[in-house]
C-alpha positions as CSV (number, residue, x, y, z in Angstrom):
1,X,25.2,45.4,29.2
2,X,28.1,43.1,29.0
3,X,28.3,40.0,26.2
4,X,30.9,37.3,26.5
5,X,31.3,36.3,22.8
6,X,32.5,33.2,22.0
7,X,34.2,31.6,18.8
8,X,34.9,27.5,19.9
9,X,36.7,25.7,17.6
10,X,37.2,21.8,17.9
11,X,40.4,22.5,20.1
12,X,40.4,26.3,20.7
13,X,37.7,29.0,21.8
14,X,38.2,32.6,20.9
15,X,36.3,35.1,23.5
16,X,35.7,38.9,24.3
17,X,34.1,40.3,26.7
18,X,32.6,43.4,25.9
19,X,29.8,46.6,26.2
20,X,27.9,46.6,22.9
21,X,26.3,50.1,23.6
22,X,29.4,51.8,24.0
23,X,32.1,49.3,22.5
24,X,34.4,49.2,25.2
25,X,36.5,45.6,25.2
26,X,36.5,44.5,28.6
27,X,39.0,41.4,28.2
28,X,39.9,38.8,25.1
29,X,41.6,35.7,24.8
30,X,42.3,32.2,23.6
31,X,42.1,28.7,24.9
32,X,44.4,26.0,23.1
33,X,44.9,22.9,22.6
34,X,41.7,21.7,24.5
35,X,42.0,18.0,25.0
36,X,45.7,18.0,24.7
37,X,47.5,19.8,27.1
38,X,45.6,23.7,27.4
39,X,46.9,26.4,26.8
40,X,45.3,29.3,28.4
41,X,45.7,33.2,27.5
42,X,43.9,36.5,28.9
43,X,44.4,39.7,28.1
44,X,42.4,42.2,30.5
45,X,41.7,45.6,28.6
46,X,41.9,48.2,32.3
47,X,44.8,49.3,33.3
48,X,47.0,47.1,36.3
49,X,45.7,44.0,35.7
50,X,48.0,41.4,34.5
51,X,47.5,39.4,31.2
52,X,48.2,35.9,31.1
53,X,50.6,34.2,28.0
54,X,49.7,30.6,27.2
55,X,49.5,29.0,30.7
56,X,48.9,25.6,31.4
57,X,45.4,25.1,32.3
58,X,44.0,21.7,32.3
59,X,40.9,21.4,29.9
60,X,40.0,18.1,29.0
61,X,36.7,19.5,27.5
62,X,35.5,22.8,26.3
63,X,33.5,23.0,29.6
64,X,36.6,23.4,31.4
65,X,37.8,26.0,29.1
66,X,34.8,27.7,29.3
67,X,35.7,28.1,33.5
68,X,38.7,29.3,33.0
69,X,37.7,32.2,30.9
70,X,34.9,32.9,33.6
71,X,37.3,32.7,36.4
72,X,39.9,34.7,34.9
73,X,37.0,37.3,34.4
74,X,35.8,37.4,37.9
75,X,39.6,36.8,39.3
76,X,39.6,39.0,42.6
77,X,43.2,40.6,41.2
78,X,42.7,40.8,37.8
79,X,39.2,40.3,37.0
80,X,37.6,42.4,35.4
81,X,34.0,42.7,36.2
82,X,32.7,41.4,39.7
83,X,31.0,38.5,39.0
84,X,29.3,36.8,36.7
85,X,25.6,38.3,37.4
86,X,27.6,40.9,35.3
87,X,27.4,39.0,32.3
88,X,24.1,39.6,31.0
89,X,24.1,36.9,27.8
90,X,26.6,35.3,25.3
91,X,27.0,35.4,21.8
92,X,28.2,32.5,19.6
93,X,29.6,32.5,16.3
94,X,28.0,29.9,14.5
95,X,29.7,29.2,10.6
96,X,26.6,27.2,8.8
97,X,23.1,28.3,8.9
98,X,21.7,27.1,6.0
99,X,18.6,27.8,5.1
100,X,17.3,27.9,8.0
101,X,18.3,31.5,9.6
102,X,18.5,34.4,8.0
103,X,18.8,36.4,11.4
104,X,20.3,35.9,14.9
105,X,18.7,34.0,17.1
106,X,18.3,33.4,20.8
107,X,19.1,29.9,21.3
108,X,16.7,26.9,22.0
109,X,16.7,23.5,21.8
110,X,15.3,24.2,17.9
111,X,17.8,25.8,17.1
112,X,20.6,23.2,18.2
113,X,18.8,21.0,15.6
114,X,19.3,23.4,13.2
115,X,22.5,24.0,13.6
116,X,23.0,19.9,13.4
117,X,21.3,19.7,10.8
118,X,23.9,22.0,8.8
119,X,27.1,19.9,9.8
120,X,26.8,18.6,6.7
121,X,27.0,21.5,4.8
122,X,29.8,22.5,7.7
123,X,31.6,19.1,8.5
124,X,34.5,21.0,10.3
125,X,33.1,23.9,11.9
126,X,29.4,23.3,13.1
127,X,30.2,20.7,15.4
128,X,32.6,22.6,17.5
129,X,30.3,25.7,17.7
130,X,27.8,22.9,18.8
131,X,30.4,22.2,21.9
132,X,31.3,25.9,22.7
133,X,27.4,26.4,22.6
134,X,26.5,22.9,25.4
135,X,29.9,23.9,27.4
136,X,28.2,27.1,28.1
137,X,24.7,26.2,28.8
138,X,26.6,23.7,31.0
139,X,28.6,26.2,33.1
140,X,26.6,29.4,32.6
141,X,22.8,27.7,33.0
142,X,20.4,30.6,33.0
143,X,22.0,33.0,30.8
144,X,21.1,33.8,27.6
145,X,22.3,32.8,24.7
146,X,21.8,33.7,21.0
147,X,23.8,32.5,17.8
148,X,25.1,34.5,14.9
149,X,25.8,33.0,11.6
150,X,28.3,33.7,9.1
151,X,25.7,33.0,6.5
152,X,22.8,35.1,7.9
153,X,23.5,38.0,6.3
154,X,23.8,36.2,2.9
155,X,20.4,35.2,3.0
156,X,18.6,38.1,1.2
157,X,20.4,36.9,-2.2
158,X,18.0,36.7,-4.7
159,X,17.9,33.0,-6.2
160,X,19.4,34.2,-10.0
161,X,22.5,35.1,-7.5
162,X,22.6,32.1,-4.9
163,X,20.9,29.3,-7.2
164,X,24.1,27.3,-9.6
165,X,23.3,26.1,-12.8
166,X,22.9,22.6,-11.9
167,X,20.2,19.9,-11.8
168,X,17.6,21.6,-9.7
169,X,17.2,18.2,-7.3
170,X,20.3,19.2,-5.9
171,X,18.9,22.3,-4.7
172,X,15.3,20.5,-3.6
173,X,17.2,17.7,-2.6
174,X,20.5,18.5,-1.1
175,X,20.6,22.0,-0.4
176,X,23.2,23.3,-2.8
177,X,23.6,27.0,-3.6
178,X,25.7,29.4,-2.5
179,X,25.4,30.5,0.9
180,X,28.4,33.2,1.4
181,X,30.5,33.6,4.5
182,X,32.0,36.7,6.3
183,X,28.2,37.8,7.1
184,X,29.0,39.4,10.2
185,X,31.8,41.1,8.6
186,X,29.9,42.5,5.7
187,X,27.5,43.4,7.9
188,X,29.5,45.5,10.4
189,X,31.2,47.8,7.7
190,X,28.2,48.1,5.3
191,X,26.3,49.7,8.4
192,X,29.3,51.8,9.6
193,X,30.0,52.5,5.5
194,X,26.9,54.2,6.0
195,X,27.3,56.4,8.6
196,X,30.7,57.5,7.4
197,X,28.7,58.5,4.2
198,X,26.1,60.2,6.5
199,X,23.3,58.0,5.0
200,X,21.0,55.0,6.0
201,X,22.0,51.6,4.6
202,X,18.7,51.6,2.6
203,X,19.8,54.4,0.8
204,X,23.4,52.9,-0.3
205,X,25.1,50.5,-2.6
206,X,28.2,49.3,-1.3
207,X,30.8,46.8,-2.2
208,X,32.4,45.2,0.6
209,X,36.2,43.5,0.1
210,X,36.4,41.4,3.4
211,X,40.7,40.3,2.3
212,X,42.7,38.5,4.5
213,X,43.7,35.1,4.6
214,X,40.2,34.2,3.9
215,X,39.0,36.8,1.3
216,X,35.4,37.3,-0.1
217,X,33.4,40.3,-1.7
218,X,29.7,41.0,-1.3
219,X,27.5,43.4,-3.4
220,X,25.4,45.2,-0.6
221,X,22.1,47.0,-1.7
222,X,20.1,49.3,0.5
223,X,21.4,47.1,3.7
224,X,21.0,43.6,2.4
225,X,23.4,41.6,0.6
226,X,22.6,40.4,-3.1
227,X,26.0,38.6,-4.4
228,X,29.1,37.5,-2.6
229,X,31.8,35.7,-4.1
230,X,32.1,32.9,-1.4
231,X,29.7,30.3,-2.8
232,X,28.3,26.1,-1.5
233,X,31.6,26.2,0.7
234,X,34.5,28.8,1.4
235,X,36.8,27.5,-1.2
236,X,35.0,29.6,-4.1
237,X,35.5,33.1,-5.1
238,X,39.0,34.6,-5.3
239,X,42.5,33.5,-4.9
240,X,43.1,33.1,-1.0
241,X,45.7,32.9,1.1
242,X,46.0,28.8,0.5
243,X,42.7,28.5,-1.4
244,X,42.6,28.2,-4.8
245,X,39.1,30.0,-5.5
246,X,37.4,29.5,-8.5
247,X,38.5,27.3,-11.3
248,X,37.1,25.5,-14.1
249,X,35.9,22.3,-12.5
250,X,37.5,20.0,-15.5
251,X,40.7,20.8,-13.9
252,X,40.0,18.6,-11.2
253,X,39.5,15.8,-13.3
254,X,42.6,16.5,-14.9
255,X,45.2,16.3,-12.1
256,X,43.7,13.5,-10.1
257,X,43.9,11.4,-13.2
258,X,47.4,12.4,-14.1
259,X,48.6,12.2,-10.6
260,X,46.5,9.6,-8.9
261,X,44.8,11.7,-6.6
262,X,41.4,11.1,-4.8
263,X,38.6,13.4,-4.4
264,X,40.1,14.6,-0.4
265,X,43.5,14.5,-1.8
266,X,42.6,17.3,-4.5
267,X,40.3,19.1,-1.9
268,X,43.2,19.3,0.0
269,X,45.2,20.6,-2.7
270,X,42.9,23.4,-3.1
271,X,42.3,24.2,0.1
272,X,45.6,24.1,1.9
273,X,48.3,24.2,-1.2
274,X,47.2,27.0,-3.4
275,X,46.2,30.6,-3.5
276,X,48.6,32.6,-3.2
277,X,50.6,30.5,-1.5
278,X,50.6,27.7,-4.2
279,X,51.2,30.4,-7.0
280,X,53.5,32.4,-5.5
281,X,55.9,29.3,-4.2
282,X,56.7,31.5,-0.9
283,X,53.5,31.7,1.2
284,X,50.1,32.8,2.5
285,X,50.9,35.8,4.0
286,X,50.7,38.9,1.8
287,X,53.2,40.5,4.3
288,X,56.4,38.1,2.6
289,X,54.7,38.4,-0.7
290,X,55.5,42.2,-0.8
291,X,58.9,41.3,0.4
292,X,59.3,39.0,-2.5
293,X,58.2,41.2,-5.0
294,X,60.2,43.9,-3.9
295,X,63.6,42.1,-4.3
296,X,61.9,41.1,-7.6
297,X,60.6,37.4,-7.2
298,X,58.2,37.5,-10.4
299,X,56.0,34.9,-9.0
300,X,55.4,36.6,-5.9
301,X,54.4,39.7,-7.7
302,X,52.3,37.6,-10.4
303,X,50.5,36.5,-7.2
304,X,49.6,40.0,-5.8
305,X,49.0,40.9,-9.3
306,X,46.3,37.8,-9.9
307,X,45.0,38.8,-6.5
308,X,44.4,42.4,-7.1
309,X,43.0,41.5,-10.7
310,X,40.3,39.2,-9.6
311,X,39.3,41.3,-6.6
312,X,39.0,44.1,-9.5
313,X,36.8,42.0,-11.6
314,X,34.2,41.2,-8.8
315,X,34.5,44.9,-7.9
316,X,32.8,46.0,-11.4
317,X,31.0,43.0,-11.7
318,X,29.3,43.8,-8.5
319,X,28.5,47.5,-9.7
320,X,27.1,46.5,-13.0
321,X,24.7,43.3,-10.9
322,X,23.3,47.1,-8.1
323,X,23.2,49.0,-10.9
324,X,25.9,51.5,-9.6
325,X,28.3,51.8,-6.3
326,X,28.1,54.4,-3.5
327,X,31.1,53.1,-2.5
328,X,33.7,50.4,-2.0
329,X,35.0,49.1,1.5
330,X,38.2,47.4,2.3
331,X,38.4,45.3,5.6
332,X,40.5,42.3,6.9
333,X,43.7,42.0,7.2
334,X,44.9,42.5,3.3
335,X,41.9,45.2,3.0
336,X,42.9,47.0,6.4
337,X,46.7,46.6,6.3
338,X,48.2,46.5,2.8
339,X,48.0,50.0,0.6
340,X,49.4,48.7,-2.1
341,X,46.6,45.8,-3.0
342,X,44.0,48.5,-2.4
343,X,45.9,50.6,-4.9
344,X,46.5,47.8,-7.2
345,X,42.7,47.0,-6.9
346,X,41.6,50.6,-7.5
347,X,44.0,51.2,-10.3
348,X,41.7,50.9,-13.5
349,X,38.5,51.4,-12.3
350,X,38.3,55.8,-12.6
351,X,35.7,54.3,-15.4
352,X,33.4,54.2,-12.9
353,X,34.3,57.0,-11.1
354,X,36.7,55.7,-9.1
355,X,39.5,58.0,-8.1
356,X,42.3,56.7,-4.6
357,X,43.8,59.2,-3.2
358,X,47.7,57.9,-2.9
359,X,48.4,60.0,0.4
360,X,45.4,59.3,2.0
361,X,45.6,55.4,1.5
362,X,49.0,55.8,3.2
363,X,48.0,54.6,6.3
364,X,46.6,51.0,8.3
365,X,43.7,49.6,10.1
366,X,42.2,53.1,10.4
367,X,38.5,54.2,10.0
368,X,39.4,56.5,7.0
369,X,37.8,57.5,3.5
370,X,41.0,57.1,1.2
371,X,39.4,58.0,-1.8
372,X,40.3,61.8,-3.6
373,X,37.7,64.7,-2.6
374,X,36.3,64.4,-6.2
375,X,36.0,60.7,-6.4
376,X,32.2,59.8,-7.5
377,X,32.3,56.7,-5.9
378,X,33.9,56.7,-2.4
379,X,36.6,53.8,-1.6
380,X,36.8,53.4,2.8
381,X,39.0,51.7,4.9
382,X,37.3,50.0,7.6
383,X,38.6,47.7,10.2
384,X,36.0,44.7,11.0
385,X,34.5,44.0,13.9
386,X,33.0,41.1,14.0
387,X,32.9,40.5,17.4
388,X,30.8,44.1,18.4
389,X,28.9,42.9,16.0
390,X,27.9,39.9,17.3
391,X,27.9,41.1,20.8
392,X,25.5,43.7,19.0
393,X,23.2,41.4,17.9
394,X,22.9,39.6,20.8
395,X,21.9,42.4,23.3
396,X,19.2,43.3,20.5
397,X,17.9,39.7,21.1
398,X,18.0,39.4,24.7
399,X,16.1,43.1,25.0
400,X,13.8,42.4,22.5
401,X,14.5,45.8,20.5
């Protein structure tokens, strides 16, 4: 069975094409710049076929972008399956769920509501996955398609983890809680944590550290997820890449008074100008950070440090919410790539039987236990998939196993 898998944002769309059953990536690729000027990219995964580097392809709408990744697909040279009979359904990522979905589902003309009705609670991102959803029903009538939700996954919180300590008509009313993001993510390395362990997910607890750019942590129990540190939106839980993660709300009271700001100026602020990047004074990416630090700029080290630290916090604040840890995950880009925030992380918690192995976690993006033989509590490295995983989900739905 092959899935096209689709991530449409409101000027780009993200796709794979790929064999849940037996993982095997088929072709990926990008469209830019829809409604500009296009860029187009393709990246066949067989041997002899030619990739294609940002080319100009005209898409005035995400329908068009949509044909060009179907034509590039079934391109007589290099295409890579025969023709589109061969894709059997399509899997969407959609951000904002709500309440509403605590599964994948196949998509109808309910669910589209649905999904509307959650722009508010996603202003930037449910409206695109809308148009990547109708430019495909549009160009691909007939074939099936089913939604996966970041926040899915999230849904088996218990309300003393999602519910905030806040009027309860803005719960009844308005729908605020937290709802947690990276679902898919969690989801994928919880269920291959499992495996590696040689158990079923209902028999572990696991604390997942999905750090990249965008980081969160979820507290994973027997397969379902009861705490993540992502909360209402993506800004809360730790220190991000730009995002400021949690703070004592007074603050923003504070600067916008002293500095004139409005309520999307200061959004802005922490959104797009802190993190590790507005702490640091250098940048986002954890890769210059090191750099920094290394040729000793202190407040490039003070930001991996404040990184590590809080990540560290949640990681024992996690195992005292389950009760205990099986194990703890690293994933993303930080959590996959950078040894020496998983060491910093790890450093400190042999309390609770916690023990890295230093030569073992000398390595990157690689399936791997890095914790020592006689660790209690086993720490993995496991790079996400989250796009098997949705092409997972979505041949489960259009079967009906």
């Amino acid at each position: 069975m092959n899935i096209l898998v689709i991530n449409a944002g409101s000027s780009s769309l993200k796709y794979q094409l790929l064999n849940p059953e037996t993982g095997v990536l088929l072709a990926k690729g990008l469209c830019e710049r829809i409604g500009i000027d296009g860029k187009f990219t393709y990246k066949p995964q067989a041997a002899g076929k030619a990739a294609l580097d940002a080319v100009d392809v005209a898409m005035p709408t995400h329908s068009e972008a949509i044909q060009a990744v179907l034509d590039a697909l079934v391109d007589g040279t290099n295409g890579v399956i025969g023709s589109m009979k061969e894709i059997d359904a399509v899997g969407h990522r959609v951000v904002h769920g709500g309440e509403s979905f605590n599964k994948s589902v196949l998509i109808t003309d309910e669910v589209l509501k649905a999904i509307e009705d959650c722009i508010p609670l996603a202003p930037l991102h449910n409206p695109a996955n809308l148009t990547g959803i109708r430019a495909c029903q549009k160009v691909m009538p007939g074939v099936p398609m089913v939604a996966v939700f970041d926040t899915a996954f999230h849904q088996t919180m218990p309300p003393k983890a999602y519910m905030y300590a806040l009027p309860y008509a803005y719960y009844e009313q308005d729908k605020v809680r937290r709802y947690g993001f990276h679902g898919t993510s969690h989801k994928y390395v919880a269920g291959r944590a499992a495996a590696m362990l040689g158990k079923k997910p209902e028999e572990v607890k696991l604390i997942s550290c999905h750090l990249g750019n965008g980081s969160s942590i979820a507290a994973v129990d027997g397969g379902k997820s009861v705490d993540t540190s992502m909360g209402f939106t993506p800004l809360a839980g730790l220190p991000m890449g730009t995002r400021s993660g949690d703070l004592d709300a007074g603050i923003l009271q504070y600067v916008m008074n002293k500095h004139g700001l409005d309520i999307d100026e200061m959004l802005n602020v922490l959104n797009k100008k802190s993190g590790v990047e507005g702490l640091s004074c250098v940048s986002s990416d954890f890769r210059d950070l090191e750099s920094a630090a290394a040729k000793g700029d202190k407040k490039a080290e003070l930001a991996q440090e404040k990184f590590a630290y809080e990540v560290k916090k949640y990681v024992g604040a996690y195992a005292a919410a389950m009760g205990g840890v099986d194990a703890v995950i690293f994933t993303a880009g930080v959590g996959e790539n950078d040894k020496a925030i998983r060491a910093m992380v790890c450093r400190g918690l042999e309390y609770m039987g916690v023990k890295l192995d230093e030569a073992a976690n000398d390595v990157r993006g690689k399936e791997t236990v890095i914790s020592a033989a006689d660790s209690k509590v086993k720490v993995l490295l496991i790079p996400t998939n989250e796009e098997l995983m949705i092409a997972m989900d979505t041949a489960s739905i259009v079967s009906g196993k």
